[in-house]
C-alpha positions in Angstrom: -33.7 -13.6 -70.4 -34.5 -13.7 -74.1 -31.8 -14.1 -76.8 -31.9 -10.6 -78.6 -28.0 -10.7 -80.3 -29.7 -12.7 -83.8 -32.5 -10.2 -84.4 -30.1 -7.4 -83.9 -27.4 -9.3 -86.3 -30.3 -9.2 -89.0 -31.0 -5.7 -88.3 -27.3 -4.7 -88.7 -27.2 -7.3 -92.2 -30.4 -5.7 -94.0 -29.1 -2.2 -93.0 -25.3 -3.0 -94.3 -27.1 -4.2 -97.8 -29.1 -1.4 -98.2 -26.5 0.8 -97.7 -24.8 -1.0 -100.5 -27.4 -0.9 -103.0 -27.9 3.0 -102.6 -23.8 3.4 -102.9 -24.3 1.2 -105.8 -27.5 3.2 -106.9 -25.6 6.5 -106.6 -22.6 5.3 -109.0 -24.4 4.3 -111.5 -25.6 6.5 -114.4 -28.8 8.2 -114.6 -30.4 9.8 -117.6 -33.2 11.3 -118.3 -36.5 9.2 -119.3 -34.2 6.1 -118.2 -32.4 6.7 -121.5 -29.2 3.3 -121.6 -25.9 4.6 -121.3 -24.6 3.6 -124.6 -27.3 6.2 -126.1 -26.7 8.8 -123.9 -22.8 8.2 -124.4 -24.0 8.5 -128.4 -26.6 11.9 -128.0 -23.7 13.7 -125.6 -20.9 12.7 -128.6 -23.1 14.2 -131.6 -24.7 17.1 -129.4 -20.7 17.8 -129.3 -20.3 17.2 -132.6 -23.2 19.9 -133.9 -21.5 22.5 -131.1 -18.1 22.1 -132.8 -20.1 22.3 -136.3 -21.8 25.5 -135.2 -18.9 27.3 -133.9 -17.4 26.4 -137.5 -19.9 28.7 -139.2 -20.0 31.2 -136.9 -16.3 31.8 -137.1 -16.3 31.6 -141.1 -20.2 34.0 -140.7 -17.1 36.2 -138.9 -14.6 35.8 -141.5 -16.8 36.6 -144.5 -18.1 39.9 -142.5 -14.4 40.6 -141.6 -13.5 40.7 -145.5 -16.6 42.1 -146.3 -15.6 45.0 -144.5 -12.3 45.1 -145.3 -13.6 45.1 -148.9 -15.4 48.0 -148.1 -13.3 50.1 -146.8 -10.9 49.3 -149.6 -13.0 50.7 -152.4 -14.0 53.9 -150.2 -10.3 54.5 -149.9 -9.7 53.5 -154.1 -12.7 55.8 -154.4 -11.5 59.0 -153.2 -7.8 58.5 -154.2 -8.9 58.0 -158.0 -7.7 60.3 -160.9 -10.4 61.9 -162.5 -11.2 59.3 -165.5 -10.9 56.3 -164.0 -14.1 56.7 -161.7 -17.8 56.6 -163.3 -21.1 56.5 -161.7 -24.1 55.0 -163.7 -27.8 54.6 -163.2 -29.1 50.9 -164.8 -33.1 51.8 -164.8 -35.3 51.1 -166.4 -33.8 47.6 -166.6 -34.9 43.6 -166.4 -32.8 40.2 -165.2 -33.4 36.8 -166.5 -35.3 35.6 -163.4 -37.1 32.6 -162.8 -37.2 31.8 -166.4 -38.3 35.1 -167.8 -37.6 38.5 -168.0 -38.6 40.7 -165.1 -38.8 44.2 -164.1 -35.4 44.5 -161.6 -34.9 47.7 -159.2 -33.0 51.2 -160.4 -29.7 50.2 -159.6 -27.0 52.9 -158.9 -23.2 52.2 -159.6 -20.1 53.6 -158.6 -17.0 52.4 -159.8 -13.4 52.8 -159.9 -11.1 51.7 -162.7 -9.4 48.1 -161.8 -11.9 47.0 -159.4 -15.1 44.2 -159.7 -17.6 45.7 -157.2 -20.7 43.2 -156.6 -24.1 44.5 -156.6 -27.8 42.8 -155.5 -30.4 43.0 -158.3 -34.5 42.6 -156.7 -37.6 42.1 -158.6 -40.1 43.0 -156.0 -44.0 41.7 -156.7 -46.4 43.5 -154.5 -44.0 45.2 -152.6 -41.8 42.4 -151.7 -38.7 41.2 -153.0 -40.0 38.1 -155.2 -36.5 37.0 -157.1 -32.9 38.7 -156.4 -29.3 38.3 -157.5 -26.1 38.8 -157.2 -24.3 41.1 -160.2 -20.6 42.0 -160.8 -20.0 45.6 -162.3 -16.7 46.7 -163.2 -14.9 49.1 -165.4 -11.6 49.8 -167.5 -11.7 53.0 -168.5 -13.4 52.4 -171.2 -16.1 49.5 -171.2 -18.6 49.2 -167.9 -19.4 46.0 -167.6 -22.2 44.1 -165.7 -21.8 40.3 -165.0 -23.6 37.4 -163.9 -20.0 36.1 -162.2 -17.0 37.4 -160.8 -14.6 37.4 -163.3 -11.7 34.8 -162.5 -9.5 32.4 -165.0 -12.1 30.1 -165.2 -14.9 32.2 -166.3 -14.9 32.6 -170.4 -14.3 36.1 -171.3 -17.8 37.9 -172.4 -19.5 35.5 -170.7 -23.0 37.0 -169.3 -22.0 40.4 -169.8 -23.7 43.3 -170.6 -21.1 46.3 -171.9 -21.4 50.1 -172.2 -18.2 51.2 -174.0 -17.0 54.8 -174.2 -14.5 57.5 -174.9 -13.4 59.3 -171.9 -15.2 62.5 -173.6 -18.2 60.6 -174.0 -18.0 59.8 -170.3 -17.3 63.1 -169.7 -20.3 64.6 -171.2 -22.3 61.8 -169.9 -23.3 58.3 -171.8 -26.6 56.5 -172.1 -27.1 53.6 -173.9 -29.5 50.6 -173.9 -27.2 47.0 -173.5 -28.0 43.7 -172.5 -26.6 40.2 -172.0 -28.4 37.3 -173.8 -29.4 35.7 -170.8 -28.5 38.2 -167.3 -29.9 41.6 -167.9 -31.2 44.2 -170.6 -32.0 47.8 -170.3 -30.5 51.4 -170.2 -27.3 52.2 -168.7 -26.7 56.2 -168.1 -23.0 56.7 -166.8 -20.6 59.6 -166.8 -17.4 60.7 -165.1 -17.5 60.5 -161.2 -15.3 63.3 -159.3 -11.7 62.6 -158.8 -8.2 63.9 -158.9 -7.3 66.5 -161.6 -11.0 67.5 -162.2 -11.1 70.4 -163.2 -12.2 73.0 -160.9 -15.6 74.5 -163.5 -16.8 71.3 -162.5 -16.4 71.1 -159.1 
């Protein structure tokens, strides 16, 4: 009767060890295009990182809109709770910026402001249509002097700086202003402003 207990031991060995090697096989990491684990470990730690970094912006891109808004709705309420006098509304046209090194033709640009507040504006040149240069402008007004800015005005910013002024009486507002100003190196042109409606106007002009 022939001795079949050692092929069957070496049947039960090489199907124990293969067994092994696929438990093994399954534990081990697998990435694609046979990436090494340390790299992997390194691309799943910066692919992290950039998630972290984009959710970052997206919460300030939030922020920002949040304020803008809230900036809004702040100068539509200053709006139509100011005394009449301390509102103007101005057309800047025809008018040029110092863009791109020289003087260019810039967009009418209508302003409405309210006495104590820096509203910023966009200025565009276009150039067949399109808008070629742009940038930002700060208008504001005292009662007296409108002003157009290159910056925001802040502690830091010299007084006059970049500024072009219209200054007036508040008759001369009243019956409307136009002058031509201009900043030596922001923007040039005519300025028409007069007094915007507000409380204590009186009712002929309503």
């Amino acid at each position: 009767m022939p001795n079949t207990s050692y092929p069957a031991f070496r049947l039960l060995w090489v199907c124990l060890l293969l067994t092994a090697l696929l438990w093994l096989g399954g534990c081990s990491p697998r990435h694609p295009l046979g990436i090494p684990d340390e790299e992997w470990q390194a691309h799943e730690q910066q692919a992290e990182l950039d998630r972290a970094a984009a959710e970052q912006r997206a919460a300030e891109a939030r922020a920002r809109e949040a304020e803008e808004q809230r900036r809004i709705m702040d100068l539509a309420v200053r709006r139509s709770e100011a005394h009449y006098g301390e509102r103007v509304q101005c057309i800047f046209s025809p008018a040029e910026a110092w863009l791109g090194r020289e003087w260019r033709s810039i967009e009418p640009l209508a302003l409405d402001l309210v006495s104590g507040l820096v509203v910023p504006y966009r200025i565009e040149s276009l150039s067949g249509g399109r808008v070629r240069y742009q940038a930002d402008l700060y208008a504001g007004f005292d009662g007296q002097t409108v002003s157009l800015c290159r910056h925001e005005p802040s502690a830091r910013q010299p007084a006059g700086a970049s500024c072009a002024r219209l200054l007036g009486t508040f008759e001369e507002y009243r019956r409307g202003l136009r002058e031509t100003i201009q900043s030596g190196d922001f923007v040039r042109g005519q300025l028409r402003c007069h007094l915007g409606p507000g409380e204590g106007m009186p009712l002929r002009m309503r």
